[in-house]
C-alpha positions in Angstrom: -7.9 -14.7 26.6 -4.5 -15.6 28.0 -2.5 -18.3 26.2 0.2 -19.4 29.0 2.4 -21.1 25.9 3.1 -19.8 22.9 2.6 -23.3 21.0 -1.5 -22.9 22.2 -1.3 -19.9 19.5 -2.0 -19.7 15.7 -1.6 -16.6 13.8 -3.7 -16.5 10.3 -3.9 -13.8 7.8 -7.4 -13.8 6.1 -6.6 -13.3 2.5 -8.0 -12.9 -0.8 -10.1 -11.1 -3.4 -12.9 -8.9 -2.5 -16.1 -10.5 -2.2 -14.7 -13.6 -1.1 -15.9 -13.8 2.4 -13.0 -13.2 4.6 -14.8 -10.6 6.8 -18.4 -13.0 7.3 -15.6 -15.8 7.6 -13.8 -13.8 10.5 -17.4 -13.5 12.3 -18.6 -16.8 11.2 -15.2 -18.5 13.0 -15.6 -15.4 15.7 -19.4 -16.8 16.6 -18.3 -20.3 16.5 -16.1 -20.0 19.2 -18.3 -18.1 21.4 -16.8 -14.9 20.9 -19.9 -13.5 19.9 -23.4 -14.4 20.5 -24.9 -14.7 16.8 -23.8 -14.2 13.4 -22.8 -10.4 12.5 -23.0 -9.7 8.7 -21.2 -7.4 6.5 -24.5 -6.1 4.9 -26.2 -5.1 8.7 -22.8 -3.0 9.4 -22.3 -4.7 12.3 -19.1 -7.3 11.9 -16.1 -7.2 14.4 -13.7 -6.5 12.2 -15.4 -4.0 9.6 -15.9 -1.1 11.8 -15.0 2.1 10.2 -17.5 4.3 9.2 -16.5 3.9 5.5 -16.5 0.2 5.5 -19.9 -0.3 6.9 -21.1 2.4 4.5 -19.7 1.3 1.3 -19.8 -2.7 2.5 -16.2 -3.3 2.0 -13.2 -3.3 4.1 -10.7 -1.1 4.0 -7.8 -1.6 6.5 -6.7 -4.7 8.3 -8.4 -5.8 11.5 -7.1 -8.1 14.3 -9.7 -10.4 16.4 -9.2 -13.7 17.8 -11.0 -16.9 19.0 -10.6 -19.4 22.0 -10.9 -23.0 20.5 -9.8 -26.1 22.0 -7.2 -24.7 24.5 -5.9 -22.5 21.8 -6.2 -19.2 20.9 -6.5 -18.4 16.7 -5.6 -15.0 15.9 -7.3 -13.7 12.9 -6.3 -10.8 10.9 -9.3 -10.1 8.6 -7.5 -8.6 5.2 -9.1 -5.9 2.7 -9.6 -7.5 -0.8 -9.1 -4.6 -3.5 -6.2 -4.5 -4.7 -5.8 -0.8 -3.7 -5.7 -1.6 -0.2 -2.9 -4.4 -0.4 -0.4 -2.6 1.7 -2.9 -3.6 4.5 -2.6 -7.2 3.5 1.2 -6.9 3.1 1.3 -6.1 6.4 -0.9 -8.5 7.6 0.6 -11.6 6.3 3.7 -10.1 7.2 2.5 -10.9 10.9 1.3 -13.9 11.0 2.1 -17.3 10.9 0.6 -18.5 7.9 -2.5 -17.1 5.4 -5.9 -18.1 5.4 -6.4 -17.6 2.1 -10.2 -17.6 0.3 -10.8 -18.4 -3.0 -14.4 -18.2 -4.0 -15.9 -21.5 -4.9 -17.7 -19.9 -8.4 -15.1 -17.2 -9.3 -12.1 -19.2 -8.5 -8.4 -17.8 -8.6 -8.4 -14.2 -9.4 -6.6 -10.6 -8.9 -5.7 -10.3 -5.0 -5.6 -14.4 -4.7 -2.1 -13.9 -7.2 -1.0 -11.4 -5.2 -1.1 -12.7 -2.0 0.1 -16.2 -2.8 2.6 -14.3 -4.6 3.4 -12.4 -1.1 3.1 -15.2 0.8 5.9 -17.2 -1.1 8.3 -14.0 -1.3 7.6 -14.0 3.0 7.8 -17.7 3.0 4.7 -17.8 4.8 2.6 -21.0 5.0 -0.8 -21.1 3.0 -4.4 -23.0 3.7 -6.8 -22.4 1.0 -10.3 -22.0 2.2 -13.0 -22.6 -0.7 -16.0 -20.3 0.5 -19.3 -20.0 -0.8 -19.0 -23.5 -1.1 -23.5 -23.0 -1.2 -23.8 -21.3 -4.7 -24.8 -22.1 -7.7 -21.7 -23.6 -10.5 -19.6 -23.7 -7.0 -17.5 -26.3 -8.2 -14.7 -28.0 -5.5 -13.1 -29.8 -8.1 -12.5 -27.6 -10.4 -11.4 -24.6 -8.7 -8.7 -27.2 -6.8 -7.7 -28.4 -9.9 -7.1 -24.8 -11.4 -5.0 -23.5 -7.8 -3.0 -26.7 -8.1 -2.4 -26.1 -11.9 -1.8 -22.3 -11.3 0.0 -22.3 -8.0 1.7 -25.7 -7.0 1.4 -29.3 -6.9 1.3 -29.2 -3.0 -1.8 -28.1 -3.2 -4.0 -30.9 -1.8 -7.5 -31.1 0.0 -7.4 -32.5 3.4 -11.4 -31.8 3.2 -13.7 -32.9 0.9 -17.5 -31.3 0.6 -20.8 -33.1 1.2 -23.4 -32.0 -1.4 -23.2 -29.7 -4.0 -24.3 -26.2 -4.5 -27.6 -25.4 -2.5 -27.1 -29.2 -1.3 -23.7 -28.2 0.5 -24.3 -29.5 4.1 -20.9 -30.4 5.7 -17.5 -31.5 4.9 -15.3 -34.5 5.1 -11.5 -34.5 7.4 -9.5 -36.7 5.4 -7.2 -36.9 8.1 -9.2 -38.2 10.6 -12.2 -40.1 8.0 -14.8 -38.4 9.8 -17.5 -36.7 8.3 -19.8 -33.4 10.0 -22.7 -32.1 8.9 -23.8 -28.8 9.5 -27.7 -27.2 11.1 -28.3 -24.4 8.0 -27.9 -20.9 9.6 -27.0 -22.8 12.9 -24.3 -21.7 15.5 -21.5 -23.3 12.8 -20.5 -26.4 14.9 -21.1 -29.9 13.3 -22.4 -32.6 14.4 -20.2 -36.2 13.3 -22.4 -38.7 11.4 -21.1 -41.4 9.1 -19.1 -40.7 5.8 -22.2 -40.9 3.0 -21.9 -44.4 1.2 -21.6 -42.5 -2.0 -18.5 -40.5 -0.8 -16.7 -43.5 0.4 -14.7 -44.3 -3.0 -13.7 -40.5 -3.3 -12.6 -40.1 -0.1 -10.5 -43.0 -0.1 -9.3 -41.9 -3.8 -8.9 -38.5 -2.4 -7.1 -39.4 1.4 -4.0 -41.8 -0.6 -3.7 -39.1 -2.8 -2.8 -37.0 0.5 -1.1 -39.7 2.3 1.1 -39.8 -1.1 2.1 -36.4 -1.5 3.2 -36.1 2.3 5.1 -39.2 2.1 7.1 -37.6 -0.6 7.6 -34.3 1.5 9.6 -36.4 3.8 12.4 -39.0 3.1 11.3 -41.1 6.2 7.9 -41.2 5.7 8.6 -42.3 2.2 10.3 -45.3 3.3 7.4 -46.1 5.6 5.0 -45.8 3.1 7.1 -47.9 0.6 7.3 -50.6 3.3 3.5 -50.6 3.9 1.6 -48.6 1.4 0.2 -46.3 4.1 0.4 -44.2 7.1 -0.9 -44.3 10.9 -3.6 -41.0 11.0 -0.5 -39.3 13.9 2.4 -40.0 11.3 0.0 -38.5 8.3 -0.8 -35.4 10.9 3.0 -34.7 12.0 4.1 -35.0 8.1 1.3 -32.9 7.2 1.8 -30.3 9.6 5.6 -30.0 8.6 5.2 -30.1 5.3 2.8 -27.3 5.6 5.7 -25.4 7.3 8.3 -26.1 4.7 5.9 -24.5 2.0 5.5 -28.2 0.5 1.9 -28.5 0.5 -0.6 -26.3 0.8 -4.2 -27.6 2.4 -7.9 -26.8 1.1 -10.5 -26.8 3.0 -14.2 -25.4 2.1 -17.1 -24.1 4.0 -20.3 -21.1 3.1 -19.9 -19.0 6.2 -22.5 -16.9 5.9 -24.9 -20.3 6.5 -22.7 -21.9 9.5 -21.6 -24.6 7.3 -18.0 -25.7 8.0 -16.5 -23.2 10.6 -15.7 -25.7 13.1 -14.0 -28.3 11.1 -11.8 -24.7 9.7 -10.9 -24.2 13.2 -10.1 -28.4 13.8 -8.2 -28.0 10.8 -5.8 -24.3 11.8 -5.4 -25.7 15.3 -4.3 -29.2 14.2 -2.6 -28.3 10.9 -1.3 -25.0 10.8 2.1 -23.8 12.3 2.4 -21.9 16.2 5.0 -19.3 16.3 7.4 -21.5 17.4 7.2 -23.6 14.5 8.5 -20.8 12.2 11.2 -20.7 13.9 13.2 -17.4 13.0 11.6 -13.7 11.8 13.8 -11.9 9.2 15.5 -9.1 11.0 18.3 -6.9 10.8 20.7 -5.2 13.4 21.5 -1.9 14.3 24.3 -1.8 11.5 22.0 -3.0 8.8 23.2 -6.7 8.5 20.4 -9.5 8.7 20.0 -11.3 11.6 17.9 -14.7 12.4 15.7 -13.5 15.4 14.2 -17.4 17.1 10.7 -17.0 18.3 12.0 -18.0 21.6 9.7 -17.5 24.9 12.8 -16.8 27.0 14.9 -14.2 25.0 14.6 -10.3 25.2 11.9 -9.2 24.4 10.8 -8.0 20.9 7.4 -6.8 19.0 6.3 -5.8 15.5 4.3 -2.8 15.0 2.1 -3.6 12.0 -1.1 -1.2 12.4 -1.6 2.2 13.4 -5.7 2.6 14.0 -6.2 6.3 14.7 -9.3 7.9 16.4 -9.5 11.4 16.7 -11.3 11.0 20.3 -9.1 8.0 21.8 -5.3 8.7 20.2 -3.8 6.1 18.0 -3.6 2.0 18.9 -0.6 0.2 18.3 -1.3 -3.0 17.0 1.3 -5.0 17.4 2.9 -9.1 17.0 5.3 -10.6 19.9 8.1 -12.1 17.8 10.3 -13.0 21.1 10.2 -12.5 25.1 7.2 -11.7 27.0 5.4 -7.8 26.6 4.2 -6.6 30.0 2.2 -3.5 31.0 3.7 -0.6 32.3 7.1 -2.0 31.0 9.9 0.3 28.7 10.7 -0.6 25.2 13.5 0.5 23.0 12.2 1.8 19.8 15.1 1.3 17.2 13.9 3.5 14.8 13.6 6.4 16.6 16.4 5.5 19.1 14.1 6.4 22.2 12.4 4.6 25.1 8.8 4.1 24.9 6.6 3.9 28.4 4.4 1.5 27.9 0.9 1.5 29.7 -1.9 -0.7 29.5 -1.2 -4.1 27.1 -4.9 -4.7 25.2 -6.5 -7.6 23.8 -8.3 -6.5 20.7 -11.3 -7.6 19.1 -11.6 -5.2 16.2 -11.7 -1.8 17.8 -12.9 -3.4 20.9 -10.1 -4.0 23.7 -9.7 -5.8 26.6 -6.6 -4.8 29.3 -4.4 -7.7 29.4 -1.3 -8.0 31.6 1.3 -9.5 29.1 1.6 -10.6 25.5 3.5 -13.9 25.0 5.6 -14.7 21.9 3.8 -15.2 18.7 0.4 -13.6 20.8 -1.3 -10.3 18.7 -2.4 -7.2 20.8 -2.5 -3.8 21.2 -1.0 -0.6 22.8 -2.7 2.8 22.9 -1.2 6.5 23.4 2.3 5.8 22.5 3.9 8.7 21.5 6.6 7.9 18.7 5.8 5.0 17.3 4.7 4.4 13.7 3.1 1.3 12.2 6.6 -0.7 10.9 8.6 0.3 14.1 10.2 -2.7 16.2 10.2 -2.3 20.3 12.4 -4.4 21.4 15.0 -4.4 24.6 17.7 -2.2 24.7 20.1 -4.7 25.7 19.4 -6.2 21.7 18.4 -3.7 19.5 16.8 -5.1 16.0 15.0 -3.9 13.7 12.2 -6.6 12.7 11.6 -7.1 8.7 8.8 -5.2 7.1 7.2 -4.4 4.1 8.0 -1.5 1.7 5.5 0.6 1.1 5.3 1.3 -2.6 5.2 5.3 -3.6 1.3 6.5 -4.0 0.4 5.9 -7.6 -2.2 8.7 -8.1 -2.6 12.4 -6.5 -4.9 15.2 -6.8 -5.1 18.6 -5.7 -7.1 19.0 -2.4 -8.6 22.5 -1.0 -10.9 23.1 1.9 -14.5 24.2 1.6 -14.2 26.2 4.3 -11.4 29.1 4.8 -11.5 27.9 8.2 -10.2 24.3 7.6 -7.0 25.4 6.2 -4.9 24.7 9.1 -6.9 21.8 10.3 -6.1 19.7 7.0 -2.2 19.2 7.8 -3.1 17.7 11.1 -6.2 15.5 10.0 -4.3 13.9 7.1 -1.1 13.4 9.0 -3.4 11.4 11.6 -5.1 9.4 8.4 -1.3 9.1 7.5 0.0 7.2 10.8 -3.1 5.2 10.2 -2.5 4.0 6.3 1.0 4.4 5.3 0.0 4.5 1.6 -1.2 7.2 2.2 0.4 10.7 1.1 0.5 14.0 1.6 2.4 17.4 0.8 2.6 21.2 -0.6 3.5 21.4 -4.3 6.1 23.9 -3.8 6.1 24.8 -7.5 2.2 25.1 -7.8 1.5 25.6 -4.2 -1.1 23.4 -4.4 -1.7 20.9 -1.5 -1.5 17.2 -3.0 -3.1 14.4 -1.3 -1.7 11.0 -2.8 -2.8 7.3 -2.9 -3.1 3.8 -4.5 -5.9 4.5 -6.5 -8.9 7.4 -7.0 -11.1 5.1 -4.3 -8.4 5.2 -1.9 -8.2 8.9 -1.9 -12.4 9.7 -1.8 -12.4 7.2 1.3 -9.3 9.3 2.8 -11.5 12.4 1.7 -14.4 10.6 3.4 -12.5 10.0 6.1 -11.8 14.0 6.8 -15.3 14.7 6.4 -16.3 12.2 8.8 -13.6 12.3 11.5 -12.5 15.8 11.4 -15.2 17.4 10.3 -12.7 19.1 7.4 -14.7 19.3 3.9 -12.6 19.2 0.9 -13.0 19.3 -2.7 -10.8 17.1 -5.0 -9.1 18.4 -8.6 -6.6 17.2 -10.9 -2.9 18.7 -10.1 -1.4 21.1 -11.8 1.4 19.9 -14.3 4.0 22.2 -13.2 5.0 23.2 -17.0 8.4 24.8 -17.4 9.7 28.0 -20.2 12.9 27.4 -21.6 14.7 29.4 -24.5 16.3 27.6 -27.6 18.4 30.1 -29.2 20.9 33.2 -27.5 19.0 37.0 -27.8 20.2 40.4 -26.5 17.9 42.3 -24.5 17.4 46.4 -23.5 15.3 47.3 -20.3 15.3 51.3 -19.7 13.2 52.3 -17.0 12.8 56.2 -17.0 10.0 58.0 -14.8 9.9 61.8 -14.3 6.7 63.0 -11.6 8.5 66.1 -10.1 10.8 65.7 -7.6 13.4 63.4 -7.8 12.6 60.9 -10.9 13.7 56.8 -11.6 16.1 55.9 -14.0 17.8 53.1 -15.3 19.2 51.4 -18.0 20.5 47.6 -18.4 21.8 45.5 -21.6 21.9 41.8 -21.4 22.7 38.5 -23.2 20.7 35.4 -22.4 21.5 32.0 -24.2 20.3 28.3 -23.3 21.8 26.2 -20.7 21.6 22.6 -20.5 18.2 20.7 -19.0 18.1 21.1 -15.3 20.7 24.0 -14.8 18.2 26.2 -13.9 19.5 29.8 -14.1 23.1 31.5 -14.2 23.9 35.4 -13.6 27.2 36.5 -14.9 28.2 40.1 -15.0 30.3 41.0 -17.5 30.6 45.2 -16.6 33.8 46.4 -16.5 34.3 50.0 -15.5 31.0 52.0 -14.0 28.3 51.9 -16.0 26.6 50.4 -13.8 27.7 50.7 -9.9 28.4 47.5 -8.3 25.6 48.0 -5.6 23.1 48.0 -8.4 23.9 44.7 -10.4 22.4 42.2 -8.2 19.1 44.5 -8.4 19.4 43.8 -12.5 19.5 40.2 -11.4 16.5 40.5 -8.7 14.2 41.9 -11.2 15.1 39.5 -14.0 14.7 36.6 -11.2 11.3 37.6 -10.1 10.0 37.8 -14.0 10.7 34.5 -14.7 9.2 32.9 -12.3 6.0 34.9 -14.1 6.5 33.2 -16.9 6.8 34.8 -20.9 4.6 32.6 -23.4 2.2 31.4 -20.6 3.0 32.4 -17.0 5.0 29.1 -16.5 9.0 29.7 -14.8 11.9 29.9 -17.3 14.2 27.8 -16.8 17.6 26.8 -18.3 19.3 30.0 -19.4 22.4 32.5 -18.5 22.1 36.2 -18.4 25.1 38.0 -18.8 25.1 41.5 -17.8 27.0 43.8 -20.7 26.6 47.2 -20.4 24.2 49.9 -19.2 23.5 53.3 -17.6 22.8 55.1 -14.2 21.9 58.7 -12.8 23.4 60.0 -9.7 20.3 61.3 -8.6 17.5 59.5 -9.6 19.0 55.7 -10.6 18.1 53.0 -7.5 17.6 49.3 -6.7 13.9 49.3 -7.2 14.8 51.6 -10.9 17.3 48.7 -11.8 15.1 46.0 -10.8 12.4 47.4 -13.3 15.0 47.4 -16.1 16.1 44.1 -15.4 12.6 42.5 -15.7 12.2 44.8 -19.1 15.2 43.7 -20.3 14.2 39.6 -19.8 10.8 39.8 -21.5 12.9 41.8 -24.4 15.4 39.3 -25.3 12.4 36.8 -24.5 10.9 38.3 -28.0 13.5 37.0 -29.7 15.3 33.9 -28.0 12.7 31.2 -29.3 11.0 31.0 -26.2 9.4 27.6 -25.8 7.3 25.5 -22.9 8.8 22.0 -21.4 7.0 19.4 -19.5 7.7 16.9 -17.0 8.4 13.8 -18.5 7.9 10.4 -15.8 9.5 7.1 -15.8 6.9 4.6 -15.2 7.9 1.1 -14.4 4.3 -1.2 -15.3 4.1 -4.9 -14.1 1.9 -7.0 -15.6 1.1 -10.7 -17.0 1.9 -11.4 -20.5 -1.7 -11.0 -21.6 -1.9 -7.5 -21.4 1.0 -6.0 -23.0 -0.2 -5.5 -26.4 -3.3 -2.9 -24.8 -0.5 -1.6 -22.4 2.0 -0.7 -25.1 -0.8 1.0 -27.7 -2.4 2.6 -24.7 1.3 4.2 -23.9 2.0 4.8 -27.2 -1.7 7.0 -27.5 -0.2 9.1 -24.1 2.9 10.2 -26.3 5.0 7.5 -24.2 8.4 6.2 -25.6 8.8 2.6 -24.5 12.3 1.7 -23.3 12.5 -2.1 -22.7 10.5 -5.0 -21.5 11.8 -7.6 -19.0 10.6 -10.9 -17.6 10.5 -11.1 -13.3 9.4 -13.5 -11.5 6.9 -14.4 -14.6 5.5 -10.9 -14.6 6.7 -8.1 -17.5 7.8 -5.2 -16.5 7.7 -2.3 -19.1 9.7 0.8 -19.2 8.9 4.3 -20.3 9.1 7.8 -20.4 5.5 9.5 -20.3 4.2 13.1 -20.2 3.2 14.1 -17.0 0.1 15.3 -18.4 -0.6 12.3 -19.7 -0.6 10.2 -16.5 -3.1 12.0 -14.4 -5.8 9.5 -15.3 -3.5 6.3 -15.8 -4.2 4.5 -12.6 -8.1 3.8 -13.6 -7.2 3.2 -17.2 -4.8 0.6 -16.4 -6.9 -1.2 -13.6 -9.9 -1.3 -16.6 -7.3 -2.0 -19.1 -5.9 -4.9 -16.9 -8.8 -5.9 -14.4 -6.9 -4.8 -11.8 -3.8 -7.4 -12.4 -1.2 -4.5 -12.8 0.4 -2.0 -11.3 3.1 0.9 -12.1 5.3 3.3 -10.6 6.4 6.4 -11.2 9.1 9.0 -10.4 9.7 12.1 -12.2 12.6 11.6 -15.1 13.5 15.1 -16.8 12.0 17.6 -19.0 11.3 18.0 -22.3 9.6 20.6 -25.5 5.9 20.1 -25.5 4.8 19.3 -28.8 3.7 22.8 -30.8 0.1 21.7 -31.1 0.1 21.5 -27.4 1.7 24.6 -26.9 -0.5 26.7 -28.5 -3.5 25.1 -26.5 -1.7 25.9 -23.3 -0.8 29.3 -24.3 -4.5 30.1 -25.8 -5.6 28.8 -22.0 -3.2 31.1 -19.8 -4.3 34.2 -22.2 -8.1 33.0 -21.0 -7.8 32.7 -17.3 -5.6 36.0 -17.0 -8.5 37.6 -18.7 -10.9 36.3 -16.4 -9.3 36.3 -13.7 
């Protein structure tokens, strides 16, 4: 469909928890509109917008989705948002690029995890919100209530401008408050209503229920206050234009309702997002920054250069990757070139493509404000901004928040070894949440995510895609040796076998450094005892025996060696002889040095509501943690710690069970520190074992 003006368009973000109906909602709006010929449903694996293998398998979605709908000489863009918490990052970036969020609050369940966190997102963006009560058809679904509870929670602005006929399994239309007309709805039908007259026994509450809404938009607006002051009302146009606006300005926030999967309501949605809900030249500017990092205000103009938000990578290992992208200014055409600023580089563009899902369409130009898609471009990543060279920006987007859980990943197959860089790296330019790397202190390959169901789908994903089997294990804690008190050591290497024999003979000091200097080599020979072109072979060999480890094959750390004294042969000392003595002479003054074992020790930054502090704090306190501070932001607490390493390999489960999902934590690695003796003798006890076996 081509829009030929940009105020024909609406951009919505469908938002909310997980099994609230966004994706039946996106095909129930989607079927409405004639987009498709009947109702798709997320249990026959056959919606627009949940197509990955994964989603249809396991009945949820997983990444965002773009798909739109002609209705009444406009075109609605829908982005159809994952629900679990896990995925938000897609839901960030969604709301991010539209216009306002659609956001779904289950009639039954009412407010819960992801509904907080997008409204929260939405108000940090400034983005405008309609609430949509769905399953609006089931039993204790309760209109009242749940509006009372988002207004109580969330703001005063929030108002219905519909109200429901029936109740429960007697739900059959709704009511515009706007224009007093009332539709009722053919159950399982094609989702457009049919006008009748407003039920005699609605009449009171909808009159009740329309001043209340004429009220709170008079007050939104200083002019229409004083024309509702003068005559206690306003005309149905001046109640639109000051609903509309203060929709805009983040003063009120509209509720409709509807049961999607039964066709009940989708048409007066669509009446309501064309008539209320901004175009992208009601928002007016897009945050942005230029070239030397300062913010800029970028208008959503029609006739400026030309510049486009990449939000979504989809990545196919057939057809390349799809840019999905969002026209903030100009006009996009095919075959045009773009300026990426990230990447300082000109990108060719091809074919422009409508998208419905993964289905596309070739269009010839993307308006402002329109959504679409690009395939096969060669540099750019989902976040990048291509824009005209003449005026460079770079378009705000969302940080992505470091992976909060990882686990050590090796391939069934000898075979796959090389192919799992590549396959994850795609997966990565798809979900940027998503991480990947080489331990270079275990060597293990870690793949990284939000949460233990993000990595299996990823996992999946190879499997599926790639045809690269993996099996998952917890990472190694890369444990460190230390010593605690200064020792002498004495490595002699002597080896006669006939012929020419090995000698050598080395004397050394070692003594503790401080935490995170590593190692230092001083040599303190004066005179020949040892010949100069043999001392750094004294320090090879004592480099390459600790990194084996003393107490349990872990790399000492944090000590000086000083080289005092020794002895050499004319004929028979060498390199390899003094690299011998050097490794005996470590592991001797290891004897005697107080060797001990240290382990990574993690800040962790938590967020959470005020109810859940107490099990968060004893639950820390039970992983060795030592809490550093609590502080109030933006009505969330964040807690501080330090926290073994060890201790966190299974905190991201534990704290989404803990929490129900309403935290979330960070981590970066602080310093190191002694490992309790108890634990020592475990991990010690466990080294001696596998060396045996192995």
């Amino acid at each position: 469909m081509q829009v030929e003006s940009s105020d024909k368009i609406r951009n919505l973000a469908i938002a909310g928890h997980n099994d609230t109906g966004k994706t039946t909602l996106a095909s129930a709006l989607l079927y409405t509109g004639g987009v498709v010929n009947r109702l798709n449903k997320v249990e026959d694996g056959n919606t627009t917008t949940d197509f990955d293998s994964e989603e249809i398998a396991r009945t949820i979605s997983i990444g965002l989705a773009p798909c739109f709908t002609p209705w009444k000489e406009h075109k609605v863009n829908l982005i159809d948002c994952p629900g679990y918490g896990i995925f938000f990052v897609e839901t960030r970036a969604g709301i991010r690029a539209a216009d306002a969020v659609l956001l779904c609050v289950n009639a039954v369940s009412g407010i819960e995890v992801v509904t907080d966190k997008a409204w929260a997102f939405a108000e940090k963006t400034g983005t405008p919100v309609m609430l949509h009560l769905t399953k609006m058809d089931r039993e204790r679904a309760d209109f009242d209530g749940v509006v009372a509870s988002l207004r109580e929670h969330f703001d005063r602005g929030v108002v219905p401008i519909q109200l429901p006929i029936g109740r429960e399994l007697e739900f059959s239309g709704v009511i515009d408050l706007v224009t007093q007309k009332a539709y009722s709805f053919d159950q399982d039908g094609n989702g457009k209503g049919k006008e009748i007259p407003i039920p005699d026994e609605l009449q009171e509450g909808v009159e009740t229920a329309r001043n209340e809404l004429i009220e709170i938009v008079a007050e939104s607006d200083d002019a229409l206050l004083e024309k509702f002051f003068e005559e206690g009302t306003l005309s149905e146009e001046e109640l639109l234009g000051g609903l509309r606006k203060a929709i805009v300005e983040r003063k009120l926030f509209p509720v409709t309702a509807g049961s999607a999967v039964h066709g009940i309501g989708p048409s007066a949605l669509l009446d309501a997002i064309v008539a209320t809900m901004p175009s992208p030249l009601d928002r007016g500017t897009f945050p942005a920054s230029n070239v030397g990092g300062e913010e800029v205000e970028l208008e959503a103009s029609e006739n400026g250069p030309v510049s486009a938000l990449v939000f979504k990578t989809l990545s196919d290992p057939f057809a390349g990757h799809i840019s999905i992208l969002r026209v903030v200014s100009g006009t996009l055409s095919s075959d045009s070139t773009v300026w990426n600023t990230r990447v300082e580089a000109n990108e060719r563009l091809g074919h422009l493509l409508s998208l419905q899902g993964k289905q596309t369409k070739e269009t010839q130009q993307l308006i402002t404000g329109d959504v679409g898609g690009i395939a096969k471009l060669k540099k750019t990543n989902s976040g990048d901004t291509l824009c005209d060279k003449s005026r460079p920006v770079n378009l705000g987007w969302i940080g992505i928040r470091p992976p909060a859980i990882s686990f050590a990943i090796e391939p069934k197959s000898k075979g796959d070894e090389e192919k799992i860089g590549e396959a994850l790296r795609r997966l990565m330019e798809e979900d940027p949440s998503l991480g990947a790397r080489r331990d270079a202190e275990t060597g293990e390959y870690l793949i990284s995510g939000t949460g233990q169901l993000h990595v299996e789908i990823a996992v999946a994903k190879l499997k599926q895609r790639f045809h690269v089997e993996v099996v998952l294990h917890p990472p190694k804690v890369p444990y460190r040796e230390t010593i605690k008190k200064t020792a002498d050591g004495h490595g002699r290497h002597k080896k006669q076998s006939g012929g020419r024999g090995q000698f050598a003979d080395c004397r050394i000091t070692m003594e503790p450094l401080e935490r995170g200097k590593d190692f230092e080599f001083v040599d303190e020979i004066f005179g020949g005892s040892i010949p100069q072109t043999y001392r750094p072979a004294v320090k090879k060999g004592i480099q390459e025996a600790r990194q084996r480890g003393f107490l349990a094959g872990y790399p000492v750390v944090d000590f000086r060696v000083r080289l005092r004294d020794g002895q050499y042969h004319d004929v028979d000392s060498s390199e390899m002889a003094f690299k011998v003595a050097g490794s005996l002479a470590f592991k001797d003054a290891m004897t005697s040095a107080a060797a001990t074992i240290l382990e990574p020790m993690m800040q962790v930054e938590i967020t959470t509501s005020e109810e859940f502090t107490g099990d968060i704090m004893s639950d820390l306190s039970q992983r060795r943690g030592r809490p550093q501070g609590m502080e109030t932001k933006r009505g969330d607490q964040v807690i501080s710690a330090t926290v073994p390493m060890a201790e966190m390999l299974d905190y991201a489960p534990a704290l989404t069970s803990m929490t129900q999902g309403r935290a979330s934590f960070e981590l970066e690695l602080s310093h190191y520190d002694e490992v309790p003796r108890n634990i020592q003798v475990k991990l010690i006890e466990e080294a001696r074992r596998e060396k045996e076996e192995g």
